[in-house]
Every structure is written in C-alpha cells, then in structure tokens.
VMD Tcl script that builds the backbone (N, CA, C; Angstrom):
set m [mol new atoms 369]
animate dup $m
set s [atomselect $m all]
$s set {name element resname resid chain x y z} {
  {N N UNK 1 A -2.907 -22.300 25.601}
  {CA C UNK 1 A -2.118 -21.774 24.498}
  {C C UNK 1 A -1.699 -22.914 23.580}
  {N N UNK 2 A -2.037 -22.957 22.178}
  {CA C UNK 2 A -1.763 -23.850 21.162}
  {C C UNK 2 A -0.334 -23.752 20.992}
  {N N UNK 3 A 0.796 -24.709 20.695}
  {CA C UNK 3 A 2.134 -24.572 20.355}
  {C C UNK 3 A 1.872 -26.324 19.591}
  {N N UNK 4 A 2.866 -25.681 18.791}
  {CA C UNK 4 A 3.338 -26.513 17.519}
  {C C UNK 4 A 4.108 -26.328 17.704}
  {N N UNK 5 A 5.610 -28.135 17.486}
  {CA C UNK 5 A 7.014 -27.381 17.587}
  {C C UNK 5 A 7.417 -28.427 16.553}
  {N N UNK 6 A 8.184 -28.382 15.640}
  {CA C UNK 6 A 8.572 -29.124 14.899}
  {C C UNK 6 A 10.169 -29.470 15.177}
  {N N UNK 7 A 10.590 -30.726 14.794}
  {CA C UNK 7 A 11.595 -31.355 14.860}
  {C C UNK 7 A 12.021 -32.390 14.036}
  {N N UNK 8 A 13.415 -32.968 13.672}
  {CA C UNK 8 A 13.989 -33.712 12.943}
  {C C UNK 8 A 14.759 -33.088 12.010}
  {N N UNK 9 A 14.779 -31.762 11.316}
  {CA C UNK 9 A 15.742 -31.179 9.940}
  {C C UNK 9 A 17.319 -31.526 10.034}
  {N N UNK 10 A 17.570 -31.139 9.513}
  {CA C UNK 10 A 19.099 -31.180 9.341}
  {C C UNK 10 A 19.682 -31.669 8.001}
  {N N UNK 11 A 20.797 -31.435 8.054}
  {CA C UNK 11 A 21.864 -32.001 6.418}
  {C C UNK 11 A 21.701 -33.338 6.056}
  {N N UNK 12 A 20.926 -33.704 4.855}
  {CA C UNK 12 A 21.138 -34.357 4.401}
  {C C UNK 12 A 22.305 -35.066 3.145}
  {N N UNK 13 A 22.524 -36.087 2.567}
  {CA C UNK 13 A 22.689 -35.865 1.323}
  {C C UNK 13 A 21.652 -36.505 0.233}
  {N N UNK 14 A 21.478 -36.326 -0.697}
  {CA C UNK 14 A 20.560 -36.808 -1.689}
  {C C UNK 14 A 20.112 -37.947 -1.565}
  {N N UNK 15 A 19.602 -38.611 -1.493}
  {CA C UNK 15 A 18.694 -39.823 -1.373}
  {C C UNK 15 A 18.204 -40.136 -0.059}
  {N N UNK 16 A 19.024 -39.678 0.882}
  {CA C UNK 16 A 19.240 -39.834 2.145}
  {C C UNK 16 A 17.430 -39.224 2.430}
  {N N UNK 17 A 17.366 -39.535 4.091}
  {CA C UNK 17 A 15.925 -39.630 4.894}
  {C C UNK 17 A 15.439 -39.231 5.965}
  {N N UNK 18 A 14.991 -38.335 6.112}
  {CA C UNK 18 A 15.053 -37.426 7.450}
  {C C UNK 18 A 13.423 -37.841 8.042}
  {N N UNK 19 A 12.923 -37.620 9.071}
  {CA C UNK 19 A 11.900 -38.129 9.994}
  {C C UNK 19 A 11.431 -36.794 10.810}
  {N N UNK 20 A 10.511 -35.589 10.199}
  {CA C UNK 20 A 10.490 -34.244 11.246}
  {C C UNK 20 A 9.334 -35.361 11.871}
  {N N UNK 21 A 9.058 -34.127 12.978}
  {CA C UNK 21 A 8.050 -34.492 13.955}
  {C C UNK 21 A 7.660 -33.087 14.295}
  {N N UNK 22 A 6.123 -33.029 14.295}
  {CA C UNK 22 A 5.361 -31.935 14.778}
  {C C UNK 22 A 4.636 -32.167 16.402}
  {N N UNK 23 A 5.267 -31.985 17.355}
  {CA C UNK 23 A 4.706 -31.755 18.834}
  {C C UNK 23 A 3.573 -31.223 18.808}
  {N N UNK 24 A 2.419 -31.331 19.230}
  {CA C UNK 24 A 1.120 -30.359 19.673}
  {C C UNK 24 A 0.718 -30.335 20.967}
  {N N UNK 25 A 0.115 -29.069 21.459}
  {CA C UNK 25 A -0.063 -28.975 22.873}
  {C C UNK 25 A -1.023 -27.601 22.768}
  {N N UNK 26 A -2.103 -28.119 23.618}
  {CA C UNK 26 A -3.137 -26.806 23.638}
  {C C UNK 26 A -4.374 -27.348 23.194}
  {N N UNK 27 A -4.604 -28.045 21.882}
  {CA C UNK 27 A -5.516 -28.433 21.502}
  {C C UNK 27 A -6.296 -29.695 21.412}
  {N N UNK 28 A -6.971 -29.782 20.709}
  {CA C UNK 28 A -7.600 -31.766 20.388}
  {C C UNK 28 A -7.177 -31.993 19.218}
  {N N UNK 29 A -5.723 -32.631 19.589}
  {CA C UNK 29 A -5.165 -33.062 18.517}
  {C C UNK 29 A -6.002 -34.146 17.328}
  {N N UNK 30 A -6.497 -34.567 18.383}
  {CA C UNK 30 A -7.025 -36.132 17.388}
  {C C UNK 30 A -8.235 -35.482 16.183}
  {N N UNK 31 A -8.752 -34.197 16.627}
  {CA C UNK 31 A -9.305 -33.641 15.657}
  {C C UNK 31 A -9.237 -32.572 14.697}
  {N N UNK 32 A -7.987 -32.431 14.215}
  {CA C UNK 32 A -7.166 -31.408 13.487}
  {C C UNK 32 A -6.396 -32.003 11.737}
  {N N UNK 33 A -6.825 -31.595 11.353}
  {CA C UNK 33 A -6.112 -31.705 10.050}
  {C C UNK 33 A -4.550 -31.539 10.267}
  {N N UNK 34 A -3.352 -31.975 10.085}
  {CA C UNK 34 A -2.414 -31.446 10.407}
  {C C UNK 34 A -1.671 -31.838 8.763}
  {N N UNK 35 A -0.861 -30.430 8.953}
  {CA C UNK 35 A -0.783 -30.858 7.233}
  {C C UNK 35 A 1.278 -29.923 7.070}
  {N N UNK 36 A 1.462 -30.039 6.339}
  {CA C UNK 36 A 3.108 -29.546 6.120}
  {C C UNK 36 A 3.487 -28.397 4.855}
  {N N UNK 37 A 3.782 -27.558 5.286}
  {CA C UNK 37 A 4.504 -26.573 4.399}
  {C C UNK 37 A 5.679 -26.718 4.357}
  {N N UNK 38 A 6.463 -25.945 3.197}
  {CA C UNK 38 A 7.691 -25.090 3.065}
  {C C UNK 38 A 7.971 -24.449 2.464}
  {N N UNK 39 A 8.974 -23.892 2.930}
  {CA C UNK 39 A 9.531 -22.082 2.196}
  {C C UNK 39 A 11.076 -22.398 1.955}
  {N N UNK 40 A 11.035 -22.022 0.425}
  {CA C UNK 40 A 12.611 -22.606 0.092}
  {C C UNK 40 A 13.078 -20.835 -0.214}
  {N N UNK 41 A 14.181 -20.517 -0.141}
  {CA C UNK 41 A 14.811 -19.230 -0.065}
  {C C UNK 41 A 14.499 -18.910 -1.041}
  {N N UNK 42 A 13.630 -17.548 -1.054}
  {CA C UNK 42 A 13.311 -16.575 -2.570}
  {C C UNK 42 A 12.337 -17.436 -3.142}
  {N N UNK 43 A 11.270 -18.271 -2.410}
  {CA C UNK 43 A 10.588 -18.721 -2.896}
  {C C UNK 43 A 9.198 -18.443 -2.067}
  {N N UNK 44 A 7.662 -18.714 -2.894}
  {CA C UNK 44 A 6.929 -18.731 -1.790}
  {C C UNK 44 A 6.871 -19.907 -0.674}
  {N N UNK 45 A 5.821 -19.595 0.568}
  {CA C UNK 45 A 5.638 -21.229 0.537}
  {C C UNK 45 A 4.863 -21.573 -0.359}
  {N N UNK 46 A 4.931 -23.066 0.302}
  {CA C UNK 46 A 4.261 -23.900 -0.761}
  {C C UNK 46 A 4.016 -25.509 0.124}
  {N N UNK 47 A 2.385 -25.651 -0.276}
  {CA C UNK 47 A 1.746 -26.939 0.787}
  {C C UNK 47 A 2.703 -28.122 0.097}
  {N N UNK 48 A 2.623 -28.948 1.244}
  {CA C UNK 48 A 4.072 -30.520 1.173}
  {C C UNK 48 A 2.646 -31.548 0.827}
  {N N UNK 49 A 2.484 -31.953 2.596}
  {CA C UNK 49 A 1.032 -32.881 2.100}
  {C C UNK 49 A 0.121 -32.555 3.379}
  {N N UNK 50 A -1.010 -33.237 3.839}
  {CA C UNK 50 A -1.614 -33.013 4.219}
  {C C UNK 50 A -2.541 -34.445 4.859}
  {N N UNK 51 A -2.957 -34.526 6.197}
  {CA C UNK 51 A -3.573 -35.725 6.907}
  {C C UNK 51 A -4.421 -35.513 7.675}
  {N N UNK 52 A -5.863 -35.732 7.401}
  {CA C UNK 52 A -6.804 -35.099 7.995}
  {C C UNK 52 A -6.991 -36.251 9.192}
  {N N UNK 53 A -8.039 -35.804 10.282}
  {CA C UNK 53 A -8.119 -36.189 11.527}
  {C C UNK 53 A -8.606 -37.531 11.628}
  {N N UNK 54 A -9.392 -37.166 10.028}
  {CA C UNK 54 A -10.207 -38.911 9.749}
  {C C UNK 54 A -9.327 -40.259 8.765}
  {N N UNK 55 A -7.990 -39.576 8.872}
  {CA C UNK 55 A -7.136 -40.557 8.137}
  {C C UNK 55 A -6.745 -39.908 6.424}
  {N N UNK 56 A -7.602 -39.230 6.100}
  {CA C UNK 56 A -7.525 -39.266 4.926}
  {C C UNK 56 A -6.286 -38.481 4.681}
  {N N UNK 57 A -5.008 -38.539 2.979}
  {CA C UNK 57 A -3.859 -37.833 2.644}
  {C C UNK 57 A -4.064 -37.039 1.720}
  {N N UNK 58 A -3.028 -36.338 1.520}
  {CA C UNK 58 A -3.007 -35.439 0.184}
  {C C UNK 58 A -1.596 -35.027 0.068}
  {N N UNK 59 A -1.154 -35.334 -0.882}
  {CA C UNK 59 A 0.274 -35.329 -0.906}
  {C C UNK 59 A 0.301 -34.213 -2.122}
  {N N UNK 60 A 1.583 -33.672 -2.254}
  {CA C UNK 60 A 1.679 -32.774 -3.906}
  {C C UNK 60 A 2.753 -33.655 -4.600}
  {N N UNK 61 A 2.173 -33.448 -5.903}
  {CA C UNK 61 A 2.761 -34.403 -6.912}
  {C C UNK 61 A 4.520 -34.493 -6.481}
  {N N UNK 62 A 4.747 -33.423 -6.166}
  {CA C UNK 62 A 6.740 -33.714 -6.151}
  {C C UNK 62 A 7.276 -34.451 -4.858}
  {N N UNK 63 A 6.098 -34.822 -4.035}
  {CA C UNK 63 A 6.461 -35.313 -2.788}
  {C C UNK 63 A 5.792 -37.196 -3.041}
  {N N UNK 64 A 5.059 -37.270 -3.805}
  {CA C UNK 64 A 4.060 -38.721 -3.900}
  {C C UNK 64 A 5.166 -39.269 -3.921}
  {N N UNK 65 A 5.255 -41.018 -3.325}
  {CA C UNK 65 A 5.784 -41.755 -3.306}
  {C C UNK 65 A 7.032 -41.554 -2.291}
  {N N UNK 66 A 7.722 -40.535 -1.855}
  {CA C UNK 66 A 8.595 -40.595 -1.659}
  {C C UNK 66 A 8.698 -40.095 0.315}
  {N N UNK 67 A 7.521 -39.351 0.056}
  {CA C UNK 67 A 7.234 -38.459 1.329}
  {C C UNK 67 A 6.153 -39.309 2.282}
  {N N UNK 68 A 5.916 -39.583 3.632}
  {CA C UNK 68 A 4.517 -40.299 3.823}
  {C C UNK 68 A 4.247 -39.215 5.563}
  {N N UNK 69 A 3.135 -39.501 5.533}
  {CA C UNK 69 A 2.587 -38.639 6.364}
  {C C UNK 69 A 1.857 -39.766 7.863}
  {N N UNK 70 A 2.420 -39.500 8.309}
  {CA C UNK 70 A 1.534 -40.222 9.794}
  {C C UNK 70 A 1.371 -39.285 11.213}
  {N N UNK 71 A 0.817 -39.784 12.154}
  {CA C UNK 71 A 0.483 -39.155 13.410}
  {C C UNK 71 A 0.050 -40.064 14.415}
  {N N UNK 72 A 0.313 -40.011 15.549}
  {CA C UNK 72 A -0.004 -40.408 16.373}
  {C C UNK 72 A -0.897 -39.535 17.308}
  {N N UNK 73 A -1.811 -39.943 17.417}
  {CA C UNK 73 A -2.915 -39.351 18.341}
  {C C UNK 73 A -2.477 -39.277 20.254}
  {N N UNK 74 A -2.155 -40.388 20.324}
  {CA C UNK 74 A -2.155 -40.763 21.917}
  {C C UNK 74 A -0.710 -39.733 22.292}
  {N N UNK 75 A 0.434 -39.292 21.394}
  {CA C UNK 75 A 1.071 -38.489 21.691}
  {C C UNK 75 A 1.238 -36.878 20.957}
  {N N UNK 76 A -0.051 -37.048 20.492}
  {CA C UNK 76 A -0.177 -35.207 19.860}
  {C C UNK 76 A 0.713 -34.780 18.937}
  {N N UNK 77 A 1.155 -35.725 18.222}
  {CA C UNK 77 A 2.151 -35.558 17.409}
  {C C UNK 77 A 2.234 -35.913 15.768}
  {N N UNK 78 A 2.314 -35.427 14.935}
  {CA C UNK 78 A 2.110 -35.820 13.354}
  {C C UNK 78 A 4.155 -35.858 13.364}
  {N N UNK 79 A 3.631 -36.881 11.892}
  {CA C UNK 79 A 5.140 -36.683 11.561}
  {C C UNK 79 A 5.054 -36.513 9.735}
  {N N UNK 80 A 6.532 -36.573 9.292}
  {CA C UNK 80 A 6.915 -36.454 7.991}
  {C C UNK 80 A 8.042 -37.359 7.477}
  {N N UNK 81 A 7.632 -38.348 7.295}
  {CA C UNK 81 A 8.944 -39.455 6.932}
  {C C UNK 81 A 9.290 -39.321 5.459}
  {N N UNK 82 A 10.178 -38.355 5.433}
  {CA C UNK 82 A 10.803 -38.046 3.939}
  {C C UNK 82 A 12.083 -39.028 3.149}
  {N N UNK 83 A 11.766 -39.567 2.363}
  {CA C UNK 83 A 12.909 -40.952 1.544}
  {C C UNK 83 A 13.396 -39.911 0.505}
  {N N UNK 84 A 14.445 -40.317 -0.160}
  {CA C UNK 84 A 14.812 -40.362 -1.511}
  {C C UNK 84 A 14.975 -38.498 -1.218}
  {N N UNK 85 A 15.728 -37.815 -0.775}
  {CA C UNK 85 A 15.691 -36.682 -0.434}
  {C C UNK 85 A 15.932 -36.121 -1.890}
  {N N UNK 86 A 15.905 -35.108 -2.526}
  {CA C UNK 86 A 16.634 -34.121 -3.467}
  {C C UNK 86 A 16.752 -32.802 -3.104}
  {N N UNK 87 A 17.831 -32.279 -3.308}
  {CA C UNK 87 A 17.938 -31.032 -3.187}
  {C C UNK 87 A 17.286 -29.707 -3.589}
  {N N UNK 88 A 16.280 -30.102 -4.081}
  {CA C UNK 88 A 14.938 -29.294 -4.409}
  {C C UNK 88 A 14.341 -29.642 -3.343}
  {N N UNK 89 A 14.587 -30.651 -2.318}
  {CA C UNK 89 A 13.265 -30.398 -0.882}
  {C C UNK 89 A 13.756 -29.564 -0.175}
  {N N UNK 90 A 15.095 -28.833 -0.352}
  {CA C UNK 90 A 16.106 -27.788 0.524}
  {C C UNK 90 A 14.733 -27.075 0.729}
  {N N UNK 91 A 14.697 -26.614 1.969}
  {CA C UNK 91 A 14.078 -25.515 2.410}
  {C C UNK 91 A 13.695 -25.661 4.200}
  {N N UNK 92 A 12.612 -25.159 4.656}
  {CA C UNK 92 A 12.517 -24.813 5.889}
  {C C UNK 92 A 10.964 -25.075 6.043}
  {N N UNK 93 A 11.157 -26.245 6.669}
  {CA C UNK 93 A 9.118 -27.065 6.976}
  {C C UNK 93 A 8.481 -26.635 7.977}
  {N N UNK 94 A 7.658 -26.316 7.838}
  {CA C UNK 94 A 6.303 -26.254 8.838}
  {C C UNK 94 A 5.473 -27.135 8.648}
  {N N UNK 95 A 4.866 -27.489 9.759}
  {CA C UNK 95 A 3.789 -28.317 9.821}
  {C C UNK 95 A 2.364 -26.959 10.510}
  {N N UNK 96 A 1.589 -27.444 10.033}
  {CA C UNK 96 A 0.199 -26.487 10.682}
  {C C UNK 96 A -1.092 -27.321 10.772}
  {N N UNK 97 A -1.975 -26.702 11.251}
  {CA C UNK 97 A -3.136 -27.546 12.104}
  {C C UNK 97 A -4.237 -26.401 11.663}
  {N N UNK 98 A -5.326 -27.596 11.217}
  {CA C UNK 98 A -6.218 -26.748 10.981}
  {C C UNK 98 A -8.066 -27.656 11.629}
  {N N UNK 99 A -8.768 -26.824 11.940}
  {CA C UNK 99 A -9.741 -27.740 12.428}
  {C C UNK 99 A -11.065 -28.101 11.593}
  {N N UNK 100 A -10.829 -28.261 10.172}
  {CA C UNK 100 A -11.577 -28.003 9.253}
  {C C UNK 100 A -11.633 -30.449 9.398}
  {N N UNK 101 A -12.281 -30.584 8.567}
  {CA C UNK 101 A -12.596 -32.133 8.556}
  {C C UNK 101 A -12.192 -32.424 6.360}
  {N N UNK 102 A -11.644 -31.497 5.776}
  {CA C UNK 102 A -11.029 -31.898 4.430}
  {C C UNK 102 A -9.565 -31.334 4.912}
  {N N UNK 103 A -8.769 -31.706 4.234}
  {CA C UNK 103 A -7.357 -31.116 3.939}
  {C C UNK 103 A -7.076 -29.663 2.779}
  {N N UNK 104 A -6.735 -28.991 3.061}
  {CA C UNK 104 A -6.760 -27.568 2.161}
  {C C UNK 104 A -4.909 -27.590 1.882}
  {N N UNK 105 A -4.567 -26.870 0.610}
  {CA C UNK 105 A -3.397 -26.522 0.646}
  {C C UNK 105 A -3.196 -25.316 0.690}
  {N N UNK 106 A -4.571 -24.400 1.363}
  {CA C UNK 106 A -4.551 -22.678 1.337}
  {C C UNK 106 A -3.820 -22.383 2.497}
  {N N UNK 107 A -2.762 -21.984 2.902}
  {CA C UNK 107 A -1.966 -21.774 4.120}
  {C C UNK 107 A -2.676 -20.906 4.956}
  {N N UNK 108 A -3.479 -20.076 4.292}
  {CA C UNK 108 A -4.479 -19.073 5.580}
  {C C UNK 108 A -5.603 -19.925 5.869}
  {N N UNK 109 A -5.947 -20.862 5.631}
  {CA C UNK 109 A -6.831 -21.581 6.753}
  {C C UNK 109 A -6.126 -22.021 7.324}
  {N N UNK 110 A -5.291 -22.268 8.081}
  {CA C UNK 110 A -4.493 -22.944 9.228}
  {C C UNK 110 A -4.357 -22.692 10.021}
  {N N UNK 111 A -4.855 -22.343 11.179}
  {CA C UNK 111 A -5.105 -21.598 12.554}
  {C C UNK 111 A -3.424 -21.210 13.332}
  {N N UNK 112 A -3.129 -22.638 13.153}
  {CA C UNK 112 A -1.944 -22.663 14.217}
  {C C UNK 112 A -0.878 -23.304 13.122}
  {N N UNK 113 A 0.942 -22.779 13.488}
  {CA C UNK 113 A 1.375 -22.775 12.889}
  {C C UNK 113 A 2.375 -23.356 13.578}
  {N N UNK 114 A 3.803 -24.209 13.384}
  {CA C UNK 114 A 5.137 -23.991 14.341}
  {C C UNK 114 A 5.846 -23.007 13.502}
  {N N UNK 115 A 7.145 -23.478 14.612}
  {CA C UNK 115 A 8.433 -22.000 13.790}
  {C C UNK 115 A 9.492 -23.074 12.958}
  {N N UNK 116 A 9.184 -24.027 12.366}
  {CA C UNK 116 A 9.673 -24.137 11.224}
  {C C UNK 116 A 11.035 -24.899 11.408}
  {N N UNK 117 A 11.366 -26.111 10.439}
  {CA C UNK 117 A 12.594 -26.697 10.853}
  {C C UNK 117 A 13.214 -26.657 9.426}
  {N N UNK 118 A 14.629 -26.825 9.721}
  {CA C UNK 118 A 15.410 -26.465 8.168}
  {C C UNK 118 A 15.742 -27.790 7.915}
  {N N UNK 119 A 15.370 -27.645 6.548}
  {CA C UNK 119 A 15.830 -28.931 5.840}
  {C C UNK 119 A 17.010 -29.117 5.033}
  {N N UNK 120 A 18.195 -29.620 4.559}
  {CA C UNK 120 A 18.755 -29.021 3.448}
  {C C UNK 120 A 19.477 -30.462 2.955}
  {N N UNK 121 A 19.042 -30.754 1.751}
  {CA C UNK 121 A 20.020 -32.176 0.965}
  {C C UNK 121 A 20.839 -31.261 0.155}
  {N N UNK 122 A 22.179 -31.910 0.358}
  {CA C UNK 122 A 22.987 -31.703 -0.448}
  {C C UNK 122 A 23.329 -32.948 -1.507}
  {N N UNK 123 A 24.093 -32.243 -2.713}
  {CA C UNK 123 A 23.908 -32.993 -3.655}
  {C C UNK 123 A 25.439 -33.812 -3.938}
}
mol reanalyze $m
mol bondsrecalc $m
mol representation Tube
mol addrep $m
C-alpha cells in the first residue's frame, strides 16, 4: 500500500520559513517524480513545484527563488524548504508522486497523493 504523509505546516509570520516533508512508503521512491500542490480556501488547487527522479525542477513563477525542492532517496522522502513566506502561500500542501520520468503540473497524473498539511503566514 502506497502512503504519502506530509509534514512541517504550521503558523508562520511573513518572511518567516517552514521545511514540509513528504514520507513515502509502498513504492520506488528513487523513481517517482514527486512534485507539490496547494489548495488555498475558495480556491482551486494549484501545482507549487515539481522534482523529477532524474534531478530535474520546475518551480511556478510565484514560488522561484524563494521555494527549493529536494529529496532524499535513501529515506523516501522529498521535501519543501519554503523562505520569504507571504501570506498568499496561506493554504494547505500536498505533495504527490507520479511515475512518469518529466514533471507535469496536471494534478490527475499523479497516482498517489498525501492528506495535506496546512500552511498559514500571517501578516
């Protein structure tokens, strides 16, 4: 059974820097795209960035520079090291896994999903 669990959210304030972490278990991690959503209230989601199995990124313009994406293989785990917070990153992250070898920001290719950690900078 595939499980994704995400971790790190909580209150920020604005500039401030939060560190999620996506757990994996079930699969071959080392060969998964693992990439980050979120859903801000009354909003759709919407793809964060994205780190394919072969290294390669994809960030969205409101996250470049500020957001960086890594993973560790030997512990099945991707992360999200978010700087310079704003209260427009308020919302609720997922990370998802997909076994494709490009990075997509289409949320229905993503096989496996977690249940999502809340984020919220205050201003």
């Amino acid at each position: 059974q595939v499980q994704l669990v995400e971790s790190g959210g909580g209150l920020v304030q604005a500039g401030g820097s939060l560190r999620l972490s996506c757990a994996t278990s079930g699969l071959t991690f080392s060969r998964y795209t693992m990439s980050w959503f979120r859903q801000a209230p009354g909003k759709e989601r919407e793809f964060v960035a994205g780190l394919s199995w072969s290294g390669n990124t994809y960030y969205k313009d409101f996250v470049k520079g500020r957001f960086t994406l890594s993973r560790d293989n030997a512990k099945n785990t991707a992360y999200l090291q978010m700087n310079s917070l704003k209260p427009e990153d308020t919302a609720v992250y997922y990370c998802a896994a997909w076994a494709g070898i490009t990075i997509t920001p289409v949320g229905n290719e993503y096989a496996y999903w977690g249940q999502g950690t809340q984020v919220t900078v205050s201003s």
